[in-house]
C-alpha positions in Angstrom: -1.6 28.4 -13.2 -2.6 31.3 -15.0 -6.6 30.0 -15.5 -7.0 29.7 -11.8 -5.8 33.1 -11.3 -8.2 34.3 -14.3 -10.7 32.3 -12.3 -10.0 33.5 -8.7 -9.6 36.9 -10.2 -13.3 37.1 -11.6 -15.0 35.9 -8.8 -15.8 32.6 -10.0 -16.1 30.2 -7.0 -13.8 26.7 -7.2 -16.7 24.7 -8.3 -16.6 26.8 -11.9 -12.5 26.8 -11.5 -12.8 23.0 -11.4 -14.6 22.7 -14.3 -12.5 25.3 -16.4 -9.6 23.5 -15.6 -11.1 20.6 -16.8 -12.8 21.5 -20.1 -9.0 23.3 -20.9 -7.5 19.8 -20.1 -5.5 20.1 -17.2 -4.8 17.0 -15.5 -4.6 17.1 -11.7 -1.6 14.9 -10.1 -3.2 11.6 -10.0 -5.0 12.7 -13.5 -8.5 12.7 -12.3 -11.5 15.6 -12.6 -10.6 18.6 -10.8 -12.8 19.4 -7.4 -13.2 22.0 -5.3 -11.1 20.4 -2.5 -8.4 19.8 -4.7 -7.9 23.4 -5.9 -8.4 24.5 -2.1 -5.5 22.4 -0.8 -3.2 22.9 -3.9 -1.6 19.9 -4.0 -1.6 19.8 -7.2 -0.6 23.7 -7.9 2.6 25.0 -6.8 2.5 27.6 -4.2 -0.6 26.5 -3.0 -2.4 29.3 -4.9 -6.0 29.3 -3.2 -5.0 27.9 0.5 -7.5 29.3 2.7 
């Protein structure tokens, strides 16, 4: 996904990804808000971009 990338890239922490995802409209896999959590496990993102 390139805005998590963009995101990642700058610095900004996955609080501020989750809400750029969600003000851009991209639904998660159940279609919910996006969290933290859920960009950390990547479920939802193939490759399992931000896996810590």
């Amino acid at each position: 996904m390139p805005i998590v990338f963009e995101c990642f890239i700058a610095g900004l922490p996955l609080r501020a990804i989750a809400r750029e995802l969600d003000a851009a409209g991209v639904p998660t896999r159940r279609g919910g808000s996006w969290s933290p959590s859920s960009i950390r496990s990547q479920d939802s993102v193939p490759g399992r971009l931000l896996r810590s």
